[in-house]
C-alpha positions as CSV (number, residue, x, y, z in Angstrom):
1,X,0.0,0.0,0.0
2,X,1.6,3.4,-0.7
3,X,2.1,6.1,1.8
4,X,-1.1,8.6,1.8
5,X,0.0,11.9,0.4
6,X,1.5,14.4,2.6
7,X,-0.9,16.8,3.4
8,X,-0.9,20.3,5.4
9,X,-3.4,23.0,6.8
10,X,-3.7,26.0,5.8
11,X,-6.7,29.0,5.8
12,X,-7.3,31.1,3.6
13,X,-9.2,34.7,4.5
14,X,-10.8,36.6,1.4
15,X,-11.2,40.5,1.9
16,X,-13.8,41.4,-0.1
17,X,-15.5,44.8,-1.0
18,X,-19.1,43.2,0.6
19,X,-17.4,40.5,2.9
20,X,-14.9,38.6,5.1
21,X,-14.7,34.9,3.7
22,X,-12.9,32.0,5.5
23,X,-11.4,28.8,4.1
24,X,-10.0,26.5,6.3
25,X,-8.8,22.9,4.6
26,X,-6.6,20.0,4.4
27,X,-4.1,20.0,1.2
28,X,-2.4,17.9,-0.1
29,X,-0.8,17.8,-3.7
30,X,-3.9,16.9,-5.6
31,X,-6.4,17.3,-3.2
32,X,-8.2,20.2,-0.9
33,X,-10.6,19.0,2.0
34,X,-12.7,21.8,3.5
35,X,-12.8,21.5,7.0
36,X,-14.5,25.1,7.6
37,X,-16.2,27.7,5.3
38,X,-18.0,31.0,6.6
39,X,-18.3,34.4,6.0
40,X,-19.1,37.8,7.7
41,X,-20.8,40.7,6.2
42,X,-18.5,43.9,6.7
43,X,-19.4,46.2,3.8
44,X,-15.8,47.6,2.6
45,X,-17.2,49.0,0.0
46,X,-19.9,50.9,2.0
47,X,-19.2,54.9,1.3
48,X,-16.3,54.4,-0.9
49,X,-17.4,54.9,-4.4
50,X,-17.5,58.4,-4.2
51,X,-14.3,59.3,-2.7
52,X,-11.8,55.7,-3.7
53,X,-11.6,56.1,0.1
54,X,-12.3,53.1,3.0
55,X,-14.5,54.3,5.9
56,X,-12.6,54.0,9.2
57,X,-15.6,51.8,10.4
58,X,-15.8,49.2,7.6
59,X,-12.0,49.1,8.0
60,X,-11.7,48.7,11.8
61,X,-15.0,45.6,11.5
62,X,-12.9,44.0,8.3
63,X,-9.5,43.7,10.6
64,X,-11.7,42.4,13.5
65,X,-13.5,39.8,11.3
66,X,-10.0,39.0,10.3
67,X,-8.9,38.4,13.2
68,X,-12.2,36.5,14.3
69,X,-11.5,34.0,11.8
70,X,-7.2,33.3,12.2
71,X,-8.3,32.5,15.5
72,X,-11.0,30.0,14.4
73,X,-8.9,28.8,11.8
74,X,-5.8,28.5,14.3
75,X,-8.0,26.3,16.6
76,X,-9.0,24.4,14.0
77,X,-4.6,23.8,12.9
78,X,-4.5,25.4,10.5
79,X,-0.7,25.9,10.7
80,X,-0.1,28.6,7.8
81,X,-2.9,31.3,7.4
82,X,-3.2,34.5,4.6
83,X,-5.7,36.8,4.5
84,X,-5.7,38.5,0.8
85,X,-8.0,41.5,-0.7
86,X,-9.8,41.9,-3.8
87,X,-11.7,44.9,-5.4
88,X,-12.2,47.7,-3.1
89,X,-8.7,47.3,-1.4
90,X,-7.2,47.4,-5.0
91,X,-8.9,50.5,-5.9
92,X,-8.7,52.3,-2.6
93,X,-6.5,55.2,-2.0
94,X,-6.3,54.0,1.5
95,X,-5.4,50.8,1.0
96,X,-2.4,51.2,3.4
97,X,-4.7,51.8,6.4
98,X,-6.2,48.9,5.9
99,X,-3.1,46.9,5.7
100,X,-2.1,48.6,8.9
101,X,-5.4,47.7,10.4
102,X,-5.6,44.2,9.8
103,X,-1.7,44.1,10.6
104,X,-2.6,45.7,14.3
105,X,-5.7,43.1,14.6
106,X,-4.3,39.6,13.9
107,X,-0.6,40.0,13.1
108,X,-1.0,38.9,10.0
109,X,0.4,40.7,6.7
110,X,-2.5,41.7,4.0
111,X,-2.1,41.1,0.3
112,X,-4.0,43.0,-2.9
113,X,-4.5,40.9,-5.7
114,X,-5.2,42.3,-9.2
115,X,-8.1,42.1,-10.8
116,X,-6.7,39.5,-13.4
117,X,-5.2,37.6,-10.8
118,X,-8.8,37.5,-9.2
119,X,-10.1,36.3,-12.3
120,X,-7.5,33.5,-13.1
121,X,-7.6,32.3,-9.6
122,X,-11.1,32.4,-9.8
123,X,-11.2,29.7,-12.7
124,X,-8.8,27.3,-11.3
125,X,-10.7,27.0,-8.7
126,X,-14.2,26.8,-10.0
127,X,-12.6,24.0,-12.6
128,X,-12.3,21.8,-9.7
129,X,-15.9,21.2,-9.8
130,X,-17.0,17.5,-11.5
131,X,-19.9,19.3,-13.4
132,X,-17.1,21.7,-15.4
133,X,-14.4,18.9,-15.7
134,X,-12.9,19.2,-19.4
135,X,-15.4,21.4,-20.4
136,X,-15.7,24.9,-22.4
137,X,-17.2,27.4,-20.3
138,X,-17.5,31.3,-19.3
139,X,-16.9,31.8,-15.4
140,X,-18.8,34.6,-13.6
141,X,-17.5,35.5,-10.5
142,X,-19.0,38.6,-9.1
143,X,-18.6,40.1,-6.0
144,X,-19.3,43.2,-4.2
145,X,-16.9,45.7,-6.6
146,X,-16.1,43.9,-9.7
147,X,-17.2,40.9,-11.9
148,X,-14.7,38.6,-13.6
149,X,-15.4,36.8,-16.7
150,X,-13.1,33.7,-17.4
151,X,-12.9,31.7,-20.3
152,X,-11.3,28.7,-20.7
153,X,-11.2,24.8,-20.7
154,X,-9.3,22.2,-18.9
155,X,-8.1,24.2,-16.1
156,X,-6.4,26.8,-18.8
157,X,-8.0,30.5,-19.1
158,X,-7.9,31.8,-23.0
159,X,-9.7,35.0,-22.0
160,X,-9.6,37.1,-18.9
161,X,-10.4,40.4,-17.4
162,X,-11.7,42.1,-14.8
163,X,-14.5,44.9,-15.5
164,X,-15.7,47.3,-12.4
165,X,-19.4,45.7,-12.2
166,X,-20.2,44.6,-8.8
167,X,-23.2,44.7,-6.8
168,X,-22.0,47.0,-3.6
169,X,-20.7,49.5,-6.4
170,X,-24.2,49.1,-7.8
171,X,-26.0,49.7,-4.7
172,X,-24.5,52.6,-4.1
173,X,-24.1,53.7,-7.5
174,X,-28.6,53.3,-8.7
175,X,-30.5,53.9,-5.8
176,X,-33.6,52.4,-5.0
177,X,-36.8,52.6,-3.4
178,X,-38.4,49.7,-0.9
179,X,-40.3,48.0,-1.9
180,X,-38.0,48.8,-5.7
181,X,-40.5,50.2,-8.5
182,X,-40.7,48.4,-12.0
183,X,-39.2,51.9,-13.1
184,X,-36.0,51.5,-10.8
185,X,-35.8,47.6,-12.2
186,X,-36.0,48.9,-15.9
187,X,-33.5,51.4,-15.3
188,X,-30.7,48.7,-13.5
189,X,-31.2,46.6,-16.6
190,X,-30.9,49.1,-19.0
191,X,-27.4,50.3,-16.9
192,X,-26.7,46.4,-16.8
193,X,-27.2,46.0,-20.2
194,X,-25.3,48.9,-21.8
195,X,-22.2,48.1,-19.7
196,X,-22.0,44.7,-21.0
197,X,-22.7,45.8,-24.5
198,X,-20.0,49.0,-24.4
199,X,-17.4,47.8,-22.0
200,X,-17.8,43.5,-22.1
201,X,-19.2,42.8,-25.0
202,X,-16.3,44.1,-27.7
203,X,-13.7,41.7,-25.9
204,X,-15.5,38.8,-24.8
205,X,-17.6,38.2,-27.9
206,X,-14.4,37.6,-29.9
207,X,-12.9,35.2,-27.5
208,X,-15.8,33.0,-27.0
209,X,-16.2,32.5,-30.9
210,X,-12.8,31.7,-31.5
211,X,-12.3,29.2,-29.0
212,X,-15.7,27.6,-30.1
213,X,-14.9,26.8,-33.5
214,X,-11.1,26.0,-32.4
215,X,-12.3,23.6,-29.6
216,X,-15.9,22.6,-31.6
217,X,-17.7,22.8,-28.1
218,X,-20.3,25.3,-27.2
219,X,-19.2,27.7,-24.5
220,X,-21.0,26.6,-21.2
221,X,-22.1,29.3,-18.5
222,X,-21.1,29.1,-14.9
223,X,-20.8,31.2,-12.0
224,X,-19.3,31.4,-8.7
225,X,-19.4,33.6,-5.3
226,X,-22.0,34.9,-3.0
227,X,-24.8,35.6,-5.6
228,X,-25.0,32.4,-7.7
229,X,-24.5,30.2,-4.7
230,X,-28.0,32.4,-3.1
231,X,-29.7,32.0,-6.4
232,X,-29.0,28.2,-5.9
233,X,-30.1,28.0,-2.6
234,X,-33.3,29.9,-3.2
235,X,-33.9,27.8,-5.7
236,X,-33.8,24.3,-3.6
237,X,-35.2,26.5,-0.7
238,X,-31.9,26.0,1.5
239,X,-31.2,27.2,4.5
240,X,-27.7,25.2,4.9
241,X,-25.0,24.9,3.2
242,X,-24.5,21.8,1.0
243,X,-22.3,21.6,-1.9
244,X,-23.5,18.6,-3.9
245,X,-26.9,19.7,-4.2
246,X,-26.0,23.3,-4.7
247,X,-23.4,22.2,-7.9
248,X,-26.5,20.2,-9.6
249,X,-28.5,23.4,-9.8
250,X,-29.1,24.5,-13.5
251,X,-31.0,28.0,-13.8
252,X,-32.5,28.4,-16.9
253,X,-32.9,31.7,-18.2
254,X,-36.4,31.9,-17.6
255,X,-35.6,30.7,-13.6
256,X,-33.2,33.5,-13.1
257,X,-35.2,36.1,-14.8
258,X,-38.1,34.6,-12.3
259,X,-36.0,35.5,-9.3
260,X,-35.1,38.9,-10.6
261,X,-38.8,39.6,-10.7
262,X,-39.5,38.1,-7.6
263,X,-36.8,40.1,-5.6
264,X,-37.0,43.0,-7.1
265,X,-40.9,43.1,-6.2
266,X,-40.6,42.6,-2.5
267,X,-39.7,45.2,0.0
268,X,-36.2,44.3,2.2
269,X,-38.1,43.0,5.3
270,X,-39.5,40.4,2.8
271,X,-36.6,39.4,1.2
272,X,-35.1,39.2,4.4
273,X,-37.4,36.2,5.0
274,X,-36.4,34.1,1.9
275,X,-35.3,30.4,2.7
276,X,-31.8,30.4,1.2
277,X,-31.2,34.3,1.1
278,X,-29.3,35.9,4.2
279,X,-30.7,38.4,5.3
280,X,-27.3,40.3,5.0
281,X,-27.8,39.7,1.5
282,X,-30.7,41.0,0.8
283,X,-29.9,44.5,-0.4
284,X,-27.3,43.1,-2.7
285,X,-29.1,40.4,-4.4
286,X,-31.0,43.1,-6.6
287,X,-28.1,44.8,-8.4
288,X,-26.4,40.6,-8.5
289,X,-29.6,39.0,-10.1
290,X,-30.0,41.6,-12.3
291,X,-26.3,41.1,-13.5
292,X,-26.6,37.6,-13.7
293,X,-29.9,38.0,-16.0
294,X,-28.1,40.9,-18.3
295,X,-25.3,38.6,-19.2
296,X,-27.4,36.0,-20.3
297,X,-29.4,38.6,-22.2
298,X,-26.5,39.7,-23.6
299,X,-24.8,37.3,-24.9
300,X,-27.6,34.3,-25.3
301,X,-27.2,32.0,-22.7
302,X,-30.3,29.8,-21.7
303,X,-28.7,27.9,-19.0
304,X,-26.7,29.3,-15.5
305,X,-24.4,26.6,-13.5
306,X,-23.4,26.7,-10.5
307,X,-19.6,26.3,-8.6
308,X,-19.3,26.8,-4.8
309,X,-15.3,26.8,-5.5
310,X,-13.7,29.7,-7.0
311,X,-11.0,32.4,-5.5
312,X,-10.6,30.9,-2.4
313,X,-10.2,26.8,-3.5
314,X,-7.3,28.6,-6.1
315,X,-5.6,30.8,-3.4
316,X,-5.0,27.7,-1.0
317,X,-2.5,27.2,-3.1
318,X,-1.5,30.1,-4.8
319,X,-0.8,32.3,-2.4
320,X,2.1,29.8,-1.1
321,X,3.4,28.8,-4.7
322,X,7.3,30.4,-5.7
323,X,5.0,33.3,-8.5
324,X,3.0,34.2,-5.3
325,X,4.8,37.8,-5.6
326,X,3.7,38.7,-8.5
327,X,0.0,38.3,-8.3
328,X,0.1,40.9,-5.6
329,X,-0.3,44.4,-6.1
């Protein structure tokens, strides 16, 4: 019998512009075991579209969620733990208070990633999931300041970028009433839509046509983060957590345009009260469906699938690999 494969735990903590996200797994050379994933809503991004500056609030509850979590993840063994920070921190003019901050908090040592290297960790992750294996697809990964589109096959991106469409920079960027109007919906598709079209659309088309008639497959959507994995729990009406049944979700268009309507007609004490929508959540699940449905839209997709491994499955290992350096800002 051979030797099982060496294996060693490690925790990843994802900074995000809407959220605090810990990994905490087992890894070994060809495998990662999750032992421990959760998340805490600190709204970086709250304020900070106006000004490219972090609020000293959102900055002082992000180091302390930080810190909340290396301390979970160091009693769970995790032996080797890196927080690392995505849109908001990359864009911020701040950003160095916040480094300071989480520095002071938990003694650990921030680090930005670029928006490309969001994307491409992104889809090495999310190609871990059976349902994707060896197949042609476009990755969604939105988050709470930007949304990056991946395509690619086998574990191996041909096109990706990062484009300033998220759903906190939404939020604050189209207000809304509660309950919304059909007037304020209209008006976030019609922004949805003519972003994709003027600012998505003239790169990504190209890519996803060439690599179809080079590979001969179609190109398959997917999605991972936050907003897909809600729109997959709504659907089964979860209220835990459970991967397998999550991954066999397939939204049709008509489903997701369903769930934009739905949410978008229901004041935020309502919503609130969905099985499988937290009620953290339920401010920025308008701007995420309606993103979700635009692309779509856009570019003729009838079916949505779903991955609940993306950035942080990628940066369990990436973030301790020899290149590490240079995917940080």
């Amino acid at each position: 019998m051979s030797p099982a494969p060496e294996s060693i735990r490690r925790a990843v903590i994802d900074v995000g512009t809407n959220s605090v996200k810990l990994l905490v797994a087992e890894v070994t050379a060809d495998s990662i075991v999750p032992l421990l994933e959760t998340s805490e809503q600190t709204r970086l991004g709250r304020g900070f579209y106006a000004t490219h500056l972090l609020q000293p609030e959102a900055m002082k509850l992000t180091a302390s969620v930080v810190a909340q979590f290396a301390r979970q993840a160091r009693e769970l063994g995790a032996c080797e733990i890196r927080p690392f920070a995505t849109s908001a921190a990359r864009d911020a003019l701040n950003a160095d208070h916040l480094v300071s901050a989480i520095r002071a908090g938990s003694g650990l040592e921030l680090s930005i990633i670029s928006g490309e290297t969001e994307a491409e960790w992104a889809f090495c992750g999310a190609s871990s999931t059976p349902a994707l294996d060896g197949k042609l697809f476009l990755l969604l990964d939105v988050g709470g300041g930007s949304t990056e589109f991946i395509l690619g096959q086998g574990g191996h991106s041909r096109f990706s970028r990062s484009f300033a469409l998220g759903t906190v920079r939404t939020l604050e960027t189209l207000t809304h009433s509660d309950p919304p109007t059909p007037a304020e919906l209209a008006r976030h598709r019609d922004w949805a839509g003519r972003f994709l079209r003027e600012n998505v659309r003239p790169h990504l088309e190209p890519a996803m046509a060439r690599e179809q008639v080079e590979s001969g497959d179609p190109v398959l959507l997917a999605a991972t983060g936050g907003t897909v994995s809600i729109l997959a729990a709504l659907e089964l009406g979860l209220t835990t957590f459970d991967r397998e049944r999550m991954e066999s979700v397939v939204l049709t268009d008509q489903r997701v345009s369903g769930w934009v309507e739905t949410l978008w007609s229901l004041p935020l004490v309502q919503r609130r009260q969905l099985p499988g929508l937290p009620p953290s959540r339920a401010d920025v699940m308008l701007a995420g469906s309606v993103i979700f449905e635009s692309v779509m839209r856009q570019f003729g997709f009838k079916e949505l699938r779903v991955s609940t491994r993306g950035l942080r499955f990628a940066a369990l290992r990436k973030l301790w690999s020899p290149g590490a350096d240079q995917a940080v800002l």
